[in-house]
N, C-alpha and C positions, 0 to 999 in steps of 0.2 A: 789608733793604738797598734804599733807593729805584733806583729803574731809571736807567738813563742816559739824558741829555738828547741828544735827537739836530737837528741842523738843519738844513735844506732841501738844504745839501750833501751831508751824508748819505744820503740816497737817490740810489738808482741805475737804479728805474726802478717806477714804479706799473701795476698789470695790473687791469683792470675784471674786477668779478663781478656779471653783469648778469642778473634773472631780471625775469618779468613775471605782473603778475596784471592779466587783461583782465575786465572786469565788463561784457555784453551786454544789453540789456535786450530782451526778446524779443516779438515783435509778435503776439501773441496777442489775440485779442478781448477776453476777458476775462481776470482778476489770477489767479493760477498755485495760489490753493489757495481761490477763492470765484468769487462769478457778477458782481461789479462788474465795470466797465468796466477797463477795460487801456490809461492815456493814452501808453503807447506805440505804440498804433496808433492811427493818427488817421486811418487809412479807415475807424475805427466808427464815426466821426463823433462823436470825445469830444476825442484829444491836448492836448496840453500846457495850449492856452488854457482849457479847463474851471474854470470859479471853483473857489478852493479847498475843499476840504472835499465833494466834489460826487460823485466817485466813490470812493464810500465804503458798507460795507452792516455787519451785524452782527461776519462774520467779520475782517474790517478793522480795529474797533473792538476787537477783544475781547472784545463783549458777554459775557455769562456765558450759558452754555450754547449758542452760537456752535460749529459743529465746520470743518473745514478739508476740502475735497474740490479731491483734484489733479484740474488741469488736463491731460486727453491728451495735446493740441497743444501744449505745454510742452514735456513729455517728447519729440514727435516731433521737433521742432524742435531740440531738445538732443542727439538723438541723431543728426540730419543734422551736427552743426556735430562732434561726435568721429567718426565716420564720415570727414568730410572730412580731420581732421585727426589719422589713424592710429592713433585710440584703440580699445582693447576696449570695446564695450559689455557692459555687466555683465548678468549672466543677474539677479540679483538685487539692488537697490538699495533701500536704504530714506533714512527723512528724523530729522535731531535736533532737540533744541531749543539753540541756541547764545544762553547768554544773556548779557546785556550791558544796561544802559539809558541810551537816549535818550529827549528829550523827545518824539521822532520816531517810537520804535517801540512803539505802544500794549500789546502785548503784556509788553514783558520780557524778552522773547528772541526770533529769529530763528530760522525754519524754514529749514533749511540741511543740507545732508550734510556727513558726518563721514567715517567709517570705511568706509564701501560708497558711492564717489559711482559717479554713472550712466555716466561716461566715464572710462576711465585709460588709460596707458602709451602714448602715442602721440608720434609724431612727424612732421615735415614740413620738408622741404626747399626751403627758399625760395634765390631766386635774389644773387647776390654781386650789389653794388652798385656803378652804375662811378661815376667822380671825379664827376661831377653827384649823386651819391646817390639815382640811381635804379633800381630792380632789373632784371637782366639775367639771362638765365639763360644767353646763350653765354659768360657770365664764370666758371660754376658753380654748384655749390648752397652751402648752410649745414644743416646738421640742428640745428633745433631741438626739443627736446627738450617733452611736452606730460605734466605729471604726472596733469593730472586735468581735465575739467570737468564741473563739479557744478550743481545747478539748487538754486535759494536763491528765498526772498522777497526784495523791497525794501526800503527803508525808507522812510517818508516825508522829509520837507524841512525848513528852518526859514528862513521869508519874513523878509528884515531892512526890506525896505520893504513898505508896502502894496500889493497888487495893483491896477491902472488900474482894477477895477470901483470900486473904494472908497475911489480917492485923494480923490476931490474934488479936484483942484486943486496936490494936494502926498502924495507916497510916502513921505515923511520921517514915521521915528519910532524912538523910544527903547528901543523892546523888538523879542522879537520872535514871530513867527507858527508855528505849527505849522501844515501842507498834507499831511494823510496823502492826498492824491488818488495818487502812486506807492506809498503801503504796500503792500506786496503784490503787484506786480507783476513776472511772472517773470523773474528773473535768472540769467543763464546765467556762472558766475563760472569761466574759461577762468588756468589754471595751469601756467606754463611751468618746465621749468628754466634755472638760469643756465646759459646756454651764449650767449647774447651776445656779442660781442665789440668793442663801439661803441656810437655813438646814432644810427650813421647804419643798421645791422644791424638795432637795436630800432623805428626808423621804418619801414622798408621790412617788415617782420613786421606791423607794424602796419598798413600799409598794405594790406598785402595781405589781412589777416584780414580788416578790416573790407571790401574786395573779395569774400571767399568768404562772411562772411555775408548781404549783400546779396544775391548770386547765389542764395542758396539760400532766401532770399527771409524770415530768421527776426529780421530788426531790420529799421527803416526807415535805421540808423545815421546817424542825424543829430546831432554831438557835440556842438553848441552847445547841444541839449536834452537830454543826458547819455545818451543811446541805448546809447552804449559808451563806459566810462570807464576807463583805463591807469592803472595802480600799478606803478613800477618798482620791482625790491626791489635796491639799489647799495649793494655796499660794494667794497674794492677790497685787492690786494696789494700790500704793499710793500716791494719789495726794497733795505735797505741794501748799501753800498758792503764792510763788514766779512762779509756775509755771511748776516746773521740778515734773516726776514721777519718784518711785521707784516700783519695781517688785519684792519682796520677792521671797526667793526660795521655792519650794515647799517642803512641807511636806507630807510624803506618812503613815496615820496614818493605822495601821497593824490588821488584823481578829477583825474587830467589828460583833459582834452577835447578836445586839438587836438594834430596832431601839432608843431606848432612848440614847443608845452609840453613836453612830451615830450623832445624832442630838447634844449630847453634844461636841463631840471629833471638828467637826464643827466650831460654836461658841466658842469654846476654844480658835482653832486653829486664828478666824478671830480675838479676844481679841488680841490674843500676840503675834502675827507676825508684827504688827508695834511696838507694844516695845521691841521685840527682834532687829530687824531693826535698830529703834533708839540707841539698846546699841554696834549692833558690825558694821552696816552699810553693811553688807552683802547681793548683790543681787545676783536676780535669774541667773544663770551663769550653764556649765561642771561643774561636779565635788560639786553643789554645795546641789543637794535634797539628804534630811535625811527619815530615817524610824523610827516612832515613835510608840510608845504602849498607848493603853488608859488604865485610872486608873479608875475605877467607884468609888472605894469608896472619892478619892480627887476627881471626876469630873475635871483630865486634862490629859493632854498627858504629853508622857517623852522620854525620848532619847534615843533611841536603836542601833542604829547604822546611818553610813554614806550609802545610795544608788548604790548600782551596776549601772552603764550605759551598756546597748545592749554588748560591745563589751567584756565588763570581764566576760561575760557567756559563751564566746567560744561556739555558736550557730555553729552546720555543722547540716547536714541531717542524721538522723538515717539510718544505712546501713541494718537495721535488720529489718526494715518496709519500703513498697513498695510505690512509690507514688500511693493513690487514686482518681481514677475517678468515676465522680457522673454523673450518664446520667437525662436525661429531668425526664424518666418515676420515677426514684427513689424520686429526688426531689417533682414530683406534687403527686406523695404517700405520700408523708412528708405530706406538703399542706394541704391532703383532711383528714387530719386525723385529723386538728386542730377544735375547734368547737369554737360558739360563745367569745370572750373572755373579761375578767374584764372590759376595759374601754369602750368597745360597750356598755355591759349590763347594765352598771352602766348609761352612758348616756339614753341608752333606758329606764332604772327605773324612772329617772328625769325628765327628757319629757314627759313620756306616762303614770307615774304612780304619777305624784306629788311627789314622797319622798325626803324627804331633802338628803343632800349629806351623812349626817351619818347614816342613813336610808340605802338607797341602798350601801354603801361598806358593810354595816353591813352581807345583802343578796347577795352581791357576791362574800364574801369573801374566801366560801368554794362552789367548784365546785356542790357538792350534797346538795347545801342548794339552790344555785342560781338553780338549776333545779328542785328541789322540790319548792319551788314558782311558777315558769312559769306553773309548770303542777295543779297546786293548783287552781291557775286564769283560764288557762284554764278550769278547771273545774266550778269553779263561774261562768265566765260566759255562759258557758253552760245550768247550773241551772237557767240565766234570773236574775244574775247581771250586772248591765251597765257596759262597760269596762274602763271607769272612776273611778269607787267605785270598781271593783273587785279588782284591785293592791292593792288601800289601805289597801280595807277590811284585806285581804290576808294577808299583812305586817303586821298589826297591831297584826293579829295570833301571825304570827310567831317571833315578836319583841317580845311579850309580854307574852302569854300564852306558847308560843315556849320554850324562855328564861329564862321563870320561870322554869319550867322539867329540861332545862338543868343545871338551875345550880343548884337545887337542886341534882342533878347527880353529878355534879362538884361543891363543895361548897366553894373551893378555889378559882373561876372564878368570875368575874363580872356577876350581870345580862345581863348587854348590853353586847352584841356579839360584838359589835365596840370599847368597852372598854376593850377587853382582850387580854392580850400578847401573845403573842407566844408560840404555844403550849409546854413544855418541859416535857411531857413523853406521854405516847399510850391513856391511859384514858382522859387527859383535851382535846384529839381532837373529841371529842362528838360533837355533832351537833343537829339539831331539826330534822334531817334526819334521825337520828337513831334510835327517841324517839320508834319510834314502830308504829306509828299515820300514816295516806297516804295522800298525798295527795289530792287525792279524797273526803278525810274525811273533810283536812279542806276547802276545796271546797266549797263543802255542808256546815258546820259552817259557813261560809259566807255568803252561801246563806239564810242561814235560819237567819242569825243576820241582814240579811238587809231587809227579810222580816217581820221581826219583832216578829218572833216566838220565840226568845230564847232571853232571858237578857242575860248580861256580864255575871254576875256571870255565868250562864247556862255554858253559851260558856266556861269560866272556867272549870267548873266540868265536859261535856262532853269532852274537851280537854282532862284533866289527864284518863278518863275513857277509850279514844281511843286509848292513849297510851300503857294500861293494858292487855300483852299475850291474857287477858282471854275475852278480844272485839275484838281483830283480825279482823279486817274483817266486824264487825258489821255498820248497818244504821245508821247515827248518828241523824237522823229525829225518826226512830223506837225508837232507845235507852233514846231519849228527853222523849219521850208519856211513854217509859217502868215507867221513873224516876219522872215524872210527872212534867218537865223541860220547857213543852211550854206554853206560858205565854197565859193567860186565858185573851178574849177579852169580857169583864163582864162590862159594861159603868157602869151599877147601882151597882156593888160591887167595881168598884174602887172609886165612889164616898162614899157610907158608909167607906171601909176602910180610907181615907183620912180624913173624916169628922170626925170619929172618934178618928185617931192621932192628928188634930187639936185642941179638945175639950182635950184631954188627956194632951195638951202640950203649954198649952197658955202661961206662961214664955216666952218660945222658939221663936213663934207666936209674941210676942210684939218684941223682936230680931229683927225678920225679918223686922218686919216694919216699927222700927228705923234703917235700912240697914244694917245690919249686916247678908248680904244673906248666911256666910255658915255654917252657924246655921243650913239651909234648909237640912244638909247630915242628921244629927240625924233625923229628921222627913221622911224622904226618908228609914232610915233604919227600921221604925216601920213599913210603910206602908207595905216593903218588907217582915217585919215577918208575918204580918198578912193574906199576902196574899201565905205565904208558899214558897215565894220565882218566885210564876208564874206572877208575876209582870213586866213591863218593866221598870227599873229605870229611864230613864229619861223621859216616858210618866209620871211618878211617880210623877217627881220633878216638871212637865210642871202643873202637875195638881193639886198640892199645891199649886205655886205660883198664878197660878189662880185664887183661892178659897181664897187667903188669900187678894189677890187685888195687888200684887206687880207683877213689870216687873224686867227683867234682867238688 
């Protein structure tokens, strides 16, 4: 009996089933089961730009009689990222051969864990997201759930145009290239359970992961050069109005690189899997999940092929690699090596420092920015700022005056550090960490802006000036008095200067009085000339309004 046809009225309400598989590439000198180069690190001085075919050695190729020798730092690095993310490390681990053929993978199969991967059963509690969709943690947590992550080889690539060493002139062409320069290179394949509940839930996860691997120092995660690639596995429930559910098959959409892909491939996928449903009535069943590709420029997915199951990859045990075993003392080495990480600091920013949630991811989104702040505060308050105002002070630094250096440095970038993508080459990974400025330095800016010695503007110019080679090292209190930057506490000359923009600007003056208070900057900016700048602007503005009889 054919099943009944049901139509969009029919339903009564669709529920996502949202699970992830995160593929990390891992920054190891050399490739995870030979001595080639590893073009995921490109401080060996090899990365991505390496002509094809270039790191490349016997075991890469397959040669015959070629053997495979794991990589330590692989393993160490794998076992910091399940560590972090509340997995068992496994007393004993071994490696399979999962085969499959690409033109990509010289071998035939893929050295890959099966049945005993290096990390399992863990989980982690990321922060709820507020209507901006950025994570918070005075909003709560989420547990997400983390089945496994295993360490794999890579595969290599297949180049559709020519590489700029050998265009000559034109990258157009008809075929295409094989680049095993990534065969091989360790992959760190991080497996979540569906416990998702949005795309705004699976961004902010993603967000954050790729946070704690950086901190921990085992990708460069740079996603435009595929350092870490997202595979969402979406299929969804769907509840009729009569009663009965349907359970879409899953969709496994393939190497997303950015989180706006991500987030769109998602939402795509949750659109049209009940109208795909309603046209062929296919549910989740064997036999039944597809592998999909995203389109950015359509904003959808498309169809790439039907899903392997476990058993058509003829999984055995690699005979050429040993089972290993991990004793107490290696693992709590792992352990002691990890330092504070993203969603602690980001809570402690929130709690202890006031900042909004886009505030703090902003500071802890690169490792050397999150601890140039702490050590910056520490120094505020050292100076005899309250520990209340030193955070802010401090952030406001480095939100502002920080952000301005940098992206004057990077003029491609957003000012706001929380508004920029993902790095994709060496130079947009600047940071305020680099500017050249210490911490220390802006320590003292703080302390000196909240003792009221220095205006904005000041704090301005002595910023950019602590940046400059050629203050290395300088006072920034000395260099104020050198510049003649510290605002001059004159009762009777702020009152002339004032009285006199007032008389100079009575137009403006009647403005104000008819309420039109931001009128009040223009007369704020006269006082400031007059006074050469040693002026404190909002003492400035306090004592206009004053004088003129208007409250805020």
């Amino acid at each position: 009996m054919p099943s009944p046809r049901y139509t969009p009225a029919d339903i009564e309400r669709v529920t996502l089933v949202l699970g992830m598989e995160i593929h990390v590439e891992l920054a190891t000198r050399t490739k995870v089961f030979s001595r080639a180069a590893n073009p995921a690190n490109s401080r060996a001085g090899h990365g991505e730009a390496s002509p094809p075919n270039t790191l490349i050695d016997p075991v890469v190729l397959a040669l015959p009689g070629s053997l495979p020798i794991l990589n330590r730092e692989a393993v160490e690095m794998s076992m910091m990222v399940g560590i972090a993310l509340g997995c068992t490390i496994a007393e004993r681990t071994k490696w399979d051969r999962k085969s499959y053929f690409y033109p990509d993978l010289p071998k035939a199969y893929q050295i890959s864990q099966y049945d005993m991967p290096l990390c399992f059963d863990g989980a982690i509690d990321i922060p709820n997201c507020d209507d901006r969709g950025e994570p918070d943690p005075m909003l709560g947590f989420a547990r997400i759930g983390i089945i496994r992550a295993h360490l794999e080889e890579d595969a290599g690539k297949l180049l559709h145009e020519l590489p700029a060493s050998d265009a000559r002139g034109s990258t157009r062409i008809d075929h295409s290239i094989v680049d095993l320069n990534r065969a091989g290179a360790p992959l760190l394949e991080i497996v979540t359970q569906p416990d998702f509940t949005s795309a705004d839930q699976a961004v902010a996860f993603a967000r954050l992961l790729r946070m704690i691997c950086r901190f921990l120092g085992i990708t460069e995660g740079i996603m435009q050069k595929g350092h870490m690639r997202f595979e969402p596995n979406i299929n969804c429930i769907i509840s009729l109005k009569n009663g009965r559910t349907a359970t879409t098959p899953i969709t496994e959409v393939k190497n997303l690189n950015s989180f706006r892909s991500l987030k769109g491939a998602i939402e795509h996928e949750l659109r049209e899997q009940p109208r795909r449903w309603l046209e062929d009535s296919i549910e989740f069943g064997p036999g039944t999940k597809t592998t999909r590709g995203w389109n950015d420029a359509r904003n959808e997915t498309f169809l790439q092929r039907s899903k392997e199951d476990a058993h058509d990859y003829r999984y055995f045990p690699d005979p050429d690699l040993p089972v290993l075993e991990i004793d107490d003392a290696w693992r709590e080495s792992a352990r002691a090596s990890i330092p504070e990480l993203p969603i602690s600091r980001l809570w402690r920013l929130r709690k202890s420092h006031g900042l909004d949630a886009r505030e703090a991811i902003a500071l802890v989104e690169e490792r050397p920015v999150a601890e140039f702040f702490d050590q910056a505060v520490s120094r505020a308050s050292d100076a005899g700022v309250p520990g209340d105002r030193a955070g802010r002070l401090v952030a406001n630094i480095l939100l502002q005056n920080g952000a301005k250096r940098v992206n004057e440095r990077t003029t491609e970038q957003p000012t706001d550090p929380s508004e920029r993508e993902e790095p994709d080459d060496e130079s947009s990974t600047l940071t305020v960490a680099d500017l050249g400025i210490t911490p220390a330095a802006v320590g003292t800016l703080a302390a000196l802006r909240e003792k009221g010695s220095i205006s904005a503007q000041s704090l301005d110019i002595l910023f950019g000036l602590l940046c400059d080679p050629a203050h290395a090292g300088a006072d920034p209190e000395t260099l104020a008095r050198e510049r003649n930057l510290i605002i001059v506490r004159d009762d009777a000359a702020m009152e002339r200067w004032c009285a006199q923009v007032l008389a100079d600007n009575a137009p403006i003056v009647d403005q104000i009085k008819g309420g039109k208070l931001q009128a009040i900057g223009r007369l704020v900016g006269n006082v400031m000339k007059l006074s050469g700048g040693t002026a404190d602007a909002a003492q400035v503005r306090t004592k206009l309004l004053d004088m003129i009889g208007v409250k805020e």
